[in-house]
C-alpha positions as CSV (number, residue, x, y, z in Angstrom):
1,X,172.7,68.3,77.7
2,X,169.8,67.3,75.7
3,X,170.3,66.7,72.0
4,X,168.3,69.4,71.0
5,X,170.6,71.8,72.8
6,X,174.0,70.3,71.5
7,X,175.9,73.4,69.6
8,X,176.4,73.4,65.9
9,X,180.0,73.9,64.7
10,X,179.9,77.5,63.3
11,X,180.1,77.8,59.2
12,X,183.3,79.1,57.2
13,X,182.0,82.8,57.3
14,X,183.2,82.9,53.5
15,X,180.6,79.8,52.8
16,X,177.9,81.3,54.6
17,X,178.3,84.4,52.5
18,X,178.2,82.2,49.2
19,X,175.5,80.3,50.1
20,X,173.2,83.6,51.3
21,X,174.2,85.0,48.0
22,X,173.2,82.3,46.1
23,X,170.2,81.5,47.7
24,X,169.3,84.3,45.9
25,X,170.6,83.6,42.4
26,X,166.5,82.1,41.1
27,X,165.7,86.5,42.1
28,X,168.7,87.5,40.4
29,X,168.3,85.9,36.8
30,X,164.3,86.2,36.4
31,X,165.2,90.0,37.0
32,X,167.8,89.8,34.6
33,X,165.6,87.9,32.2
34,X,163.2,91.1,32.0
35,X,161.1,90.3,35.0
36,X,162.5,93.9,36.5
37,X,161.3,95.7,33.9
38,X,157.7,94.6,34.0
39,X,155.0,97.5,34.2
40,X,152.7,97.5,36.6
41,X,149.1,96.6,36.4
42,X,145.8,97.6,38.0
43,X,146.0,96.4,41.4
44,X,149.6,97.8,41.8
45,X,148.8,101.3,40.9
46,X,145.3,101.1,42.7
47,X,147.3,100.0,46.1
48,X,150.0,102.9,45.4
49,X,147.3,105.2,45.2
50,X,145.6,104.1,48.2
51,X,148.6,104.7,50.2
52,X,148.3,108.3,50.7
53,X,144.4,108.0,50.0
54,X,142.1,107.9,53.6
55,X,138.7,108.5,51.0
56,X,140.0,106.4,47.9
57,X,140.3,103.3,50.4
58,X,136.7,103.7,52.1
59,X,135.1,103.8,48.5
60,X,136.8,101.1,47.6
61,X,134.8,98.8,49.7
62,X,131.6,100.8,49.3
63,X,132.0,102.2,52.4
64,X,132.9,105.9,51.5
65,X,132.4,108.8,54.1
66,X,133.5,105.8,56.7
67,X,136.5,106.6,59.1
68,X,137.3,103.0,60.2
69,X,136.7,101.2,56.6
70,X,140.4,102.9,55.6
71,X,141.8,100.7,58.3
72,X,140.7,97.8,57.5
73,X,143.1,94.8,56.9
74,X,143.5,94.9,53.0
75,X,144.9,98.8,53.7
76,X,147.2,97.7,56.7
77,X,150.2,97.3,53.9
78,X,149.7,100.7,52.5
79,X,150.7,102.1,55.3
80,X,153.6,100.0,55.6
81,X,154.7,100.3,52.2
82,X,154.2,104.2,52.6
83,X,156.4,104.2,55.7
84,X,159.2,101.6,54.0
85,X,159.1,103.7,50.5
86,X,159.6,107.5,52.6
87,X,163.0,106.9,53.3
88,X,163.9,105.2,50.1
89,X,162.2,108.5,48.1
90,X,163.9,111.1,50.5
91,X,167.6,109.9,50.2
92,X,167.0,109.9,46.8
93,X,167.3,106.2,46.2
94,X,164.7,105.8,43.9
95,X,162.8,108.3,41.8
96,X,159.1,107.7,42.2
97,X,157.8,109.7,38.5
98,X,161.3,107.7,36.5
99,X,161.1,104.2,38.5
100,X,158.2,104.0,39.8
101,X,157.7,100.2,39.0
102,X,161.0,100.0,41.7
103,X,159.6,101.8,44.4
104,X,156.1,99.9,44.6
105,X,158.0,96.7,44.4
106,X,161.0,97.6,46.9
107,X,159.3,95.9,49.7
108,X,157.5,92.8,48.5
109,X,161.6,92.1,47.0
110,X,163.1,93.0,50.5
111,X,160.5,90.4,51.8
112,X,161.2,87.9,49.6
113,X,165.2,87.9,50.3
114,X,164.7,87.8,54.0
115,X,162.1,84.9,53.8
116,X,164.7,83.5,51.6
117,X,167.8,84.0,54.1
118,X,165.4,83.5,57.0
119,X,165.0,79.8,55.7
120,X,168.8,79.1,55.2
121,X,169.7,80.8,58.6
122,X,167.1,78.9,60.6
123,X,167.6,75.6,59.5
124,X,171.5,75.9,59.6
125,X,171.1,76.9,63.4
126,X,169.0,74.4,64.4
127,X,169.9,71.2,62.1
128,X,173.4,72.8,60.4
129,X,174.8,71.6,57.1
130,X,174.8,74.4,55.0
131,X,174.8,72.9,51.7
132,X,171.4,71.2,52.8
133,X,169.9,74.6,54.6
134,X,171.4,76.0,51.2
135,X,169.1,73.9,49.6
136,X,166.0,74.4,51.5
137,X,166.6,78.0,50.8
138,X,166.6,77.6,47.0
139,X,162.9,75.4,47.5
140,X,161.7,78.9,48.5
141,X,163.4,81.2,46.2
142,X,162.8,79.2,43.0
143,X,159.1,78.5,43.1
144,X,157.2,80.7,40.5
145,X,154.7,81.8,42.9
146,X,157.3,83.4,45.2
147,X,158.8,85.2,42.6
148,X,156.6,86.3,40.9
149,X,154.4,87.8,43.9
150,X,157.9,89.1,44.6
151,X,158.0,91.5,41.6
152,X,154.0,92.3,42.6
153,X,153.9,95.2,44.8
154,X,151.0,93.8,46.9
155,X,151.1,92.4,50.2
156,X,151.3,88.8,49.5
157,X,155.2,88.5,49.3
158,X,155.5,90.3,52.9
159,X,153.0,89.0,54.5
160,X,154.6,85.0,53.7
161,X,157.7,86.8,55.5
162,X,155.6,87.2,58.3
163,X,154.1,83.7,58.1
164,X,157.4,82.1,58.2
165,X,158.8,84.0,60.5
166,X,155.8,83.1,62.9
167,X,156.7,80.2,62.2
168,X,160.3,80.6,63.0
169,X,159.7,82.6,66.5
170,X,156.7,79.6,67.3
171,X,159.3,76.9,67.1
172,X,161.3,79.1,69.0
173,X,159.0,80.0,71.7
174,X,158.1,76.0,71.6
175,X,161.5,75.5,72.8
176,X,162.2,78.5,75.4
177,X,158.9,78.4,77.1
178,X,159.8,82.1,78.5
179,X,157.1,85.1,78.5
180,X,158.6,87.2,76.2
181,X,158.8,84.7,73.4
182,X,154.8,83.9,73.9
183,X,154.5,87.5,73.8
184,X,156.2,88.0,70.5
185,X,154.7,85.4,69.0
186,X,151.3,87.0,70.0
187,X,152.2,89.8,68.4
188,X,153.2,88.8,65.3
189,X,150.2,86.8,65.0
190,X,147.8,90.1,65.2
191,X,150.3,92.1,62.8
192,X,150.0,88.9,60.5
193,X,145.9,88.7,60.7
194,X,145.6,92.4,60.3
195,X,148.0,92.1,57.0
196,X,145.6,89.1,55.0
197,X,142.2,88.0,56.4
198,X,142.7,84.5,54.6
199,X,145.9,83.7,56.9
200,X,142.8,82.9,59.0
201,X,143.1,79.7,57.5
202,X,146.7,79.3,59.0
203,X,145.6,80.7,62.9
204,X,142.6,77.7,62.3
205,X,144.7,75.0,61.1
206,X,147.4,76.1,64.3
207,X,144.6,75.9,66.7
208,X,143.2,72.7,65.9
209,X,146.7,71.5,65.8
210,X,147.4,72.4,69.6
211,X,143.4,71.0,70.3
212,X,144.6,67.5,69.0
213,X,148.0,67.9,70.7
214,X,146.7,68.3,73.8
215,X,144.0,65.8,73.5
216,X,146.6,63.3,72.7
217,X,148.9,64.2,75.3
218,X,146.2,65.2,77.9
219,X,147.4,68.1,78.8
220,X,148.6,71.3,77.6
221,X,152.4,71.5,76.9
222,X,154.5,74.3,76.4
223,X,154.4,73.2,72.6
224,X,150.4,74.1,73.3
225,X,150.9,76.8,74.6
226,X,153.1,78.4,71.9
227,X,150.4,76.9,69.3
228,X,147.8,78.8,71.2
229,X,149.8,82.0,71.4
230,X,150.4,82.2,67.9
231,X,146.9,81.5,67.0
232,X,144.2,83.1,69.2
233,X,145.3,86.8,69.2
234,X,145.0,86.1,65.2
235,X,141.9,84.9,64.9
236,X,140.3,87.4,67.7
237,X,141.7,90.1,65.0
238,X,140.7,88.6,62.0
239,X,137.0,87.6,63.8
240,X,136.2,91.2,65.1
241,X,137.4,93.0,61.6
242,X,134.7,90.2,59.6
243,X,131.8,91.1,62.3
244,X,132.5,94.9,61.3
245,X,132.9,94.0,58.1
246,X,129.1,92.1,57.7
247,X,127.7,95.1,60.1
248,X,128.3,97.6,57.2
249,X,128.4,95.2,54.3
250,X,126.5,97.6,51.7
251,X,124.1,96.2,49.2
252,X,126.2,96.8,46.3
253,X,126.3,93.3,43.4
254,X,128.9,91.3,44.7
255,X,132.2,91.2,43.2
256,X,132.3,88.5,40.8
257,X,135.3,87.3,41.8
258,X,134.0,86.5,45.2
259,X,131.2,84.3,44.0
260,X,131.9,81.0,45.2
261,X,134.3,78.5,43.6
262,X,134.1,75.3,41.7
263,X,135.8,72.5,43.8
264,X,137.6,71.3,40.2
265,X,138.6,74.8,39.0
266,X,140.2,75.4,43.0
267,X,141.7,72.7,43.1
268,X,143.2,72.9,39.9
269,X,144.8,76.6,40.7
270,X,146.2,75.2,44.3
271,X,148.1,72.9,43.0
272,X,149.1,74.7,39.0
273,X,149.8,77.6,40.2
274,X,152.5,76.5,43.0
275,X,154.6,76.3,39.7
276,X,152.7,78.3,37.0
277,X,151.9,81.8,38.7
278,X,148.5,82.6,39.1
279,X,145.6,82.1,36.1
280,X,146.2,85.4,34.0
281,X,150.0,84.8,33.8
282,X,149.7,81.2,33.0
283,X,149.8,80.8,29.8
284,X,153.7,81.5,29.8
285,X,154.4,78.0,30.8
286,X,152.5,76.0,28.5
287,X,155.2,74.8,26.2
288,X,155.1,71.1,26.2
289,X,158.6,71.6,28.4
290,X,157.4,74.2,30.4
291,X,154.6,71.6,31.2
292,X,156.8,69.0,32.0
293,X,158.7,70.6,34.4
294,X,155.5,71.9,36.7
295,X,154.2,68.6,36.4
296,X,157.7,67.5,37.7
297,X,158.1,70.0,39.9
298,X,154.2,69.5,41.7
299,X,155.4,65.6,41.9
300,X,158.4,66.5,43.8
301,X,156.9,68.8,46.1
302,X,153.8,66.1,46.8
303,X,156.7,63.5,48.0
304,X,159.0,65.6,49.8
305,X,155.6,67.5,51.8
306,X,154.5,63.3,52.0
307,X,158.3,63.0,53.9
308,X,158.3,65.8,56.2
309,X,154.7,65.1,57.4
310,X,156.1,61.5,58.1
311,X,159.2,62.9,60.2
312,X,159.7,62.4,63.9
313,X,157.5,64.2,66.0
314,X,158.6,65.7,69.3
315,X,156.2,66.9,71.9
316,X,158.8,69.3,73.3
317,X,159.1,71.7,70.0
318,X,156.8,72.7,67.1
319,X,159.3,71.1,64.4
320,X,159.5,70.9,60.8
321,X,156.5,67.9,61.1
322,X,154.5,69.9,63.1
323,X,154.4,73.2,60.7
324,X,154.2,70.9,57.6
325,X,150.9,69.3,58.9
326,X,149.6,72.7,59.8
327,X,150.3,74.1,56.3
328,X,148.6,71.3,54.7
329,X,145.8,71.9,57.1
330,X,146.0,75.5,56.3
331,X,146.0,74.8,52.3
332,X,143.0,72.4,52.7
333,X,140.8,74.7,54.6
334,X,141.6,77.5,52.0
335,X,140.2,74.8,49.7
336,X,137.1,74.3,51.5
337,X,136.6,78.2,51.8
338,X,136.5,78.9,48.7
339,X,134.3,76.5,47.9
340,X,131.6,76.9,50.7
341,X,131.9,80.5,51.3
342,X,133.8,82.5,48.8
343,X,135.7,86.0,48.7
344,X,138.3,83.8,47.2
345,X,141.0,84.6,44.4
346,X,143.2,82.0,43.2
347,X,146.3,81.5,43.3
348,X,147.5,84.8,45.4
349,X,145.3,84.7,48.3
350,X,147.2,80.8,49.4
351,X,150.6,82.4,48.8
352,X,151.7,82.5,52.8
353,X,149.8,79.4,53.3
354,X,151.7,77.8,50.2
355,X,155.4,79.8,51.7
356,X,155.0,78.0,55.6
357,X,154.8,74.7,53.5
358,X,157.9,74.8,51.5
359,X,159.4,76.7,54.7
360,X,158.5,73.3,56.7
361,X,159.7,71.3,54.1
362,X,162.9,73.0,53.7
363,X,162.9,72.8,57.9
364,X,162.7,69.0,57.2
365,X,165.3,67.9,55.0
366,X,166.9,65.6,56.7
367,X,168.1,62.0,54.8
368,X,170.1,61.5,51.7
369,X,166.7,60.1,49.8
370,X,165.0,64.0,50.8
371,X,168.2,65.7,50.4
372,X,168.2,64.3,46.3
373,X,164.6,65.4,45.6
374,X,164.9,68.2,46.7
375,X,168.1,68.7,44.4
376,X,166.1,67.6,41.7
377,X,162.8,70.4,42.3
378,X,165.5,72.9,42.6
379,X,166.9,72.0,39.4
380,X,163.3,72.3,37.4
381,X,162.3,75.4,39.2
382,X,165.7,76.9,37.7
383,X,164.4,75.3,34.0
384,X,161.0,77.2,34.9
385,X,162.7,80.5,35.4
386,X,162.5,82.1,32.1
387,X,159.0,81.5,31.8
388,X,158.8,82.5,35.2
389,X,160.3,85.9,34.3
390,X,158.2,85.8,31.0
391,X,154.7,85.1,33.5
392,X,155.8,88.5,35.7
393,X,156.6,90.3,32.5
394,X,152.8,89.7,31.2
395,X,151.1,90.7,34.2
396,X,150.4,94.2,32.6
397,X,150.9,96.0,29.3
398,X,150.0,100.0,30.1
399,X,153.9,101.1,30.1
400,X,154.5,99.8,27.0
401,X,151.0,100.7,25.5
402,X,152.1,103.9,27.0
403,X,155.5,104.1,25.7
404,X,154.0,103.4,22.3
405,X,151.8,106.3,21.9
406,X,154.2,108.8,23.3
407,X,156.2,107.7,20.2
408,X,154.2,108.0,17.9
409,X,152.3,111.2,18.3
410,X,152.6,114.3,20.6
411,X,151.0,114.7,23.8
412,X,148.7,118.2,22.7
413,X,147.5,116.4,19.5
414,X,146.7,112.9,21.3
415,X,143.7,111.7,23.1
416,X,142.8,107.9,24.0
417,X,139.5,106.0,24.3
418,X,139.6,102.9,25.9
419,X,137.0,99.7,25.9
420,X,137.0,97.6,29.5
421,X,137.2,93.8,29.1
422,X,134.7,91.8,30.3
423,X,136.1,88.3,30.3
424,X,134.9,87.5,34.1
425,X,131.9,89.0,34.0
426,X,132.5,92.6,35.1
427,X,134.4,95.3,33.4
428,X,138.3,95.6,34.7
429,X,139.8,99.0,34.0
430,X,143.1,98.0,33.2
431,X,143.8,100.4,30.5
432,X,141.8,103.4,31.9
433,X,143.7,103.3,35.0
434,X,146.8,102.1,34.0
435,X,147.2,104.2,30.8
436,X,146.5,107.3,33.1
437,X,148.8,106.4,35.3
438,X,151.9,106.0,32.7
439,X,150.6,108.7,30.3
440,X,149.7,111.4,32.9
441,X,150.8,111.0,36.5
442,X,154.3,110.1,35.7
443,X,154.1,113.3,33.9
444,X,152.6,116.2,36.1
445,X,154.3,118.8,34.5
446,X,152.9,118.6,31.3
447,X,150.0,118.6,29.2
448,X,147.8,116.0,30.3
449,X,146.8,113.5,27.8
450,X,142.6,112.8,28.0
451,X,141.5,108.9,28.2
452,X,138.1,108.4,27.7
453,X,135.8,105.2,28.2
454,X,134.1,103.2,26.1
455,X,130.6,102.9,25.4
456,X,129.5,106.9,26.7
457,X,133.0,108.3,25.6
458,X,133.5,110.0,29.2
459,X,136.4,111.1,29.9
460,X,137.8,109.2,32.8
461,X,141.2,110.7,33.3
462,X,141.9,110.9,37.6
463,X,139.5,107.8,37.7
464,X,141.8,106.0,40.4
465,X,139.0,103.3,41.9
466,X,137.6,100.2,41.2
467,X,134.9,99.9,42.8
468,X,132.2,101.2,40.6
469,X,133.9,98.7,37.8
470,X,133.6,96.0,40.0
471,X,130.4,95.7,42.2
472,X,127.8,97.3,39.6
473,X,126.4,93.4,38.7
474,X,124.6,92.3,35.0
475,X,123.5,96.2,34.5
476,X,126.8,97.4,34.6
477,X,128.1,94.4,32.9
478,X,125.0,95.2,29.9
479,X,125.7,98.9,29.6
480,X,129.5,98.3,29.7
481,X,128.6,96.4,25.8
482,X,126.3,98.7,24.6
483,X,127.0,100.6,21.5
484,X,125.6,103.7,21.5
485,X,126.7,104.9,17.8
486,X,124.8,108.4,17.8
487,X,127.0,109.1,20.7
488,X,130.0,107.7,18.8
489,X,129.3,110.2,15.9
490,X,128.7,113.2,18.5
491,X,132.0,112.9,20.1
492,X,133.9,112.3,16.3
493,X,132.1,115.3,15.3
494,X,133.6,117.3,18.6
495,X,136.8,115.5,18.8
496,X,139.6,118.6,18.8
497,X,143.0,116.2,18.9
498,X,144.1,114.8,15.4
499,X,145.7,111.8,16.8
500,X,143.2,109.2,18.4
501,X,144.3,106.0,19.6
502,X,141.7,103.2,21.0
503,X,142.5,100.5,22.7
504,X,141.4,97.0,23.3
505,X,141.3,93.5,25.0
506,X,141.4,91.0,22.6
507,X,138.7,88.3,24.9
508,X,137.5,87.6,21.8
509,X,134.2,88.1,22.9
510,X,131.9,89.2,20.3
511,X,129.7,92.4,21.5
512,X,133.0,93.7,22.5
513,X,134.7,93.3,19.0
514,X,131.3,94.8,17.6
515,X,131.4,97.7,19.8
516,X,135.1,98.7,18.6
517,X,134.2,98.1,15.0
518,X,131.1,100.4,15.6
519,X,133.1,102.9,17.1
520,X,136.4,102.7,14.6
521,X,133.8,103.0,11.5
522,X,132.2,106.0,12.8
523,X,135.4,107.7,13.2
524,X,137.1,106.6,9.7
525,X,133.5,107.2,8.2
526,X,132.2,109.9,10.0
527,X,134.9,112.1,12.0
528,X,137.2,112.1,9.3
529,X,139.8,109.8,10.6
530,X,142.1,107.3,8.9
531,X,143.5,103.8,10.4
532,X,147.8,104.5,10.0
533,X,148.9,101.9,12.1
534,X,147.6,98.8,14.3
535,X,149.5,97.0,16.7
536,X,149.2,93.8,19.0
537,X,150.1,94.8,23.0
538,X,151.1,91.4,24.5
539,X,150.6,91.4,28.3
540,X,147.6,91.1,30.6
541,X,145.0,91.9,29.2
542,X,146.5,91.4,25.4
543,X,145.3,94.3,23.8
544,X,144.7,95.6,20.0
545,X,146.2,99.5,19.9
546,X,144.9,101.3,16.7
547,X,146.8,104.5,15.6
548,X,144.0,107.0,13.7
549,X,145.1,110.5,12.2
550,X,142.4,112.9,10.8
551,X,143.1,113.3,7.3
552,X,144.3,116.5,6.1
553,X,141.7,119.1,4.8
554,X,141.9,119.6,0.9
């Protein structure tokens, strides 16, 4: 009997319960901390629209009328979360118009406990000591990223799930050699690649891996062949959806996000926001502690990734070595990607590549030295967990922007305009969509509220894409910070509801401050309105809400 095959004295079943319920003790207290309670923002309610949506999803890629383009990979998870949430919505589980935060989130949380227990499990099978695979699994489960793309009801949290367990099944398949685990692993792969195009950058870093394996070993192992397996049904998925995707590319302004990236500002957000959320969240660790500890935490993480690159490698299993070299393979292609080609967000579009890194690590610990440092990046990820809890709190404002206004004045006297931010160079409809959401589709049986847009004062309520917002270029982005005050005055004259609130990002961006002053003293001035209340809406975007009442005829 070989080693590797020696059997590994079974746990104390109580133990193994403790440890798999405290491997998920980081989840536990950022939800008690108020990370639970957080509303959700644009891309959340955008992606639970799109779930039941064929003709939302083609638009959304300026492709409407198309019946492929609602297939694409980017809508792959909303018709997994549609099929996970059914069951969860029938049995009465959770109430979609009273929870609905819950139900959008249910499945990126389930994903992050199993990729959480996944870890544990694994590495007490193969390696046991359970206080050690214990502590592996806490690596995962108390990085910021991980939680808070666990409370984001997007696919980023399920699809590193996926990317671990490939992981998982590769090193298995490394090990069995037998059909059915190539197979699986195969599989997986595809369902992976059709999940996130940019785990391309994982299928890459795999093949090149298994190209230098078997150029060192001159010949193609079974550990090759696994690599292979897991690889080349991903990328031949990934690479025909891109040729389709160019084919019909329309000539729409490109998203600005998508513009290529600095090399400084992407290598900045890889390594800040292992430990610091993505960039609109980040702010919530900046305390002099709160910077300490990431800067503590990224030192940690740099060592013990240094260590388990170092380990042993065998040639007769893809081990903790192996996938550690391929994540950092993985993370510096990302890099290069974004810098060279674009279509590149920071921060959330690295999150699988970033969870088969600390799942390699975790796969690694192996000495006393490792073992401690590890001990010591669990303990300052637990220090980062209120403002960890405080980041996923501030992704979004609407349902308490929402909950203010349904306070303070009644649905049939109440009507809402709304100014888009233009902070990165395109106007996001946070509020206009978001607002609508919490104002009037949690509320179909009664009176709906009307939201209109700033500068033309349309009313935008049912405006449930994005796409106009985000690929009209520098005329959109002009017209959007226009102020158009004869039009201001017609509506104030027209205006029938005596309660009018307007919202607004606070950028601090100039034309947009002079449009809302425009637009306030034409309604205090003109319509006959008086200021009764302002208020400051922390959250993403932080936001000015102004309370105006028409005065009372003499």
């Amino acid at each position: 009997m070989s080693a590797r095959e020696i059997p590994r004295p079974r746990p104390n079943p109580i133990g193994l319960l403790g440890a798999l319920v405290a491997v998920l003790a980081p989840l536990a207290l950022v939800g008690y901390l108020g990370a639970g309670s957080a509303s959700l923002w644009l891309d959340e309610i955008t992606y639970y629209r799109l779930q039941g949506d064929l003709a939302l999803r083609a638009a959304e890629i300026g492709r409407s009328g198309s019946v492929i383009a609602p297939y694409f990979a980017n809508f792959f998870f909303c018709d997994i979360q549609r099929v996970f949430q059914a069951p969860l919505v029938t049995l009465g589980l959770i109430r979609p118009l009273e929870n609905p935060e819950l139900l959008v989130r249910a499945l990126p949380l389930a994903a992050f406990v199993a990729t959480a227990l996944l870890i544990v499990l694994w590495r007490l099978r193969r390696e046991g000591d359970l206080l050690t695979s214990l502590l592996g699994g806490l690596l995962f489960a108390g990085a910021p990223i991980f939680l808070f793309y666990a409370f984001e009801g997007r696919v980023y949290a399920f699809v590193s799930f996926l990317a671990v367990a490939l992981l998982v099944l590769l090193e298995k398949a490394s090990r069995s050699g037998r059909v059915g685990s190539l197979v699986l692993v195969a599989a997986l792969s595809v369902v992976v690649a059709r999940l996130h195009l940019w785990t391309l950058c994982l299928f890459v870093s795999l093949l090149a891996w298994g190209v230098v394996e078997t150029l060192r070993r001159r010949r193609v192992t079974p550990t090759v062949r696994a690599v292979l397996a897991s690889s080349l049904p991903g990328l031949g998925a990934i690479g025909l959806e891109y040729v389709y995707m160019k084919a019909t590319q329309p000539a729409d302004p490109l998203f600005r996000l998508f513009e290529k990236q600095p090399l400084s500002r992407t290598l900045e957000q890889t390594v800040l926001s292992i430990f610091s959320g993505p960039g609109q969240v980040q702010h919530a660790f900046m305390s002099p502690q709160g910077v300490l500890f990431v800067v503590l935490c990224i030192a940690l993480l740099g060592v013990l990734a240094v260590a388990t690159l170092r380990a042993p490698h065998s040639a007769e299993i893809f081990g903790a070595a192996d996938a550690a070299a391929v994540a950092a393979g993985a993370i510096a292609l990302s890099v290069a990607l974004a810098v060279g080609f674009g279509y590149f967000v920071h921060g959330r579009y690295q999150v699988p590549l970033f969870a088969a890194l600390f799942y390699a690590v975790a796969r690694g610990l192996t000495t006393r030295r490792e073992r401690l440092l590890a001990l010591l990046l669990v303990t300052a990820e637990f220090v980062l967990l209120p403002q960890t809890a405080a980041a996923v709190q501030a992704k979004s404002n609407n349902g308490e922007i929402a909950r203010l206004i349904l306070a303070k004045s009644e649905r049939s006297t109440t009507a809402v305009i709304v100014q888009n931010g233009v902070v990165s160079g395109y106007p996001a409809p946070h509020h206009v969509i978001g607002l609508d959401f919490y104002l009037n589709d949690l509320h179909p049986d009664e009176t709906p509220i009307p939201i209109y847009e700033l500068p033309d004062l349309r009313r935008a309520n049912g405006e449930h894409g994005t796409y106009r917002y985000f690929n009209g270029g520098e005329p959109l982005l002009g017209r959007t910070l226009e102020i158009p005050v004869e039009r201001f005055r017609a509506w104030a004259a027209s205006a029938e509801k005596p309660d009018v609130w307007v919202v607004q990002p606070l950028w601090r961006l100039k034309p947009s401050d002079q449009q809302v002053a425009a637009l306030l003293e034409v309604l205090v001035g003109d319509g006959g309105y008086e200021g009764t209340e302002r208020f400051v809406a922390p959250g993403y975007p932080t936001s000015q809400v102004v309370h105006l009442r028409r005065r009372a005829s003499l």
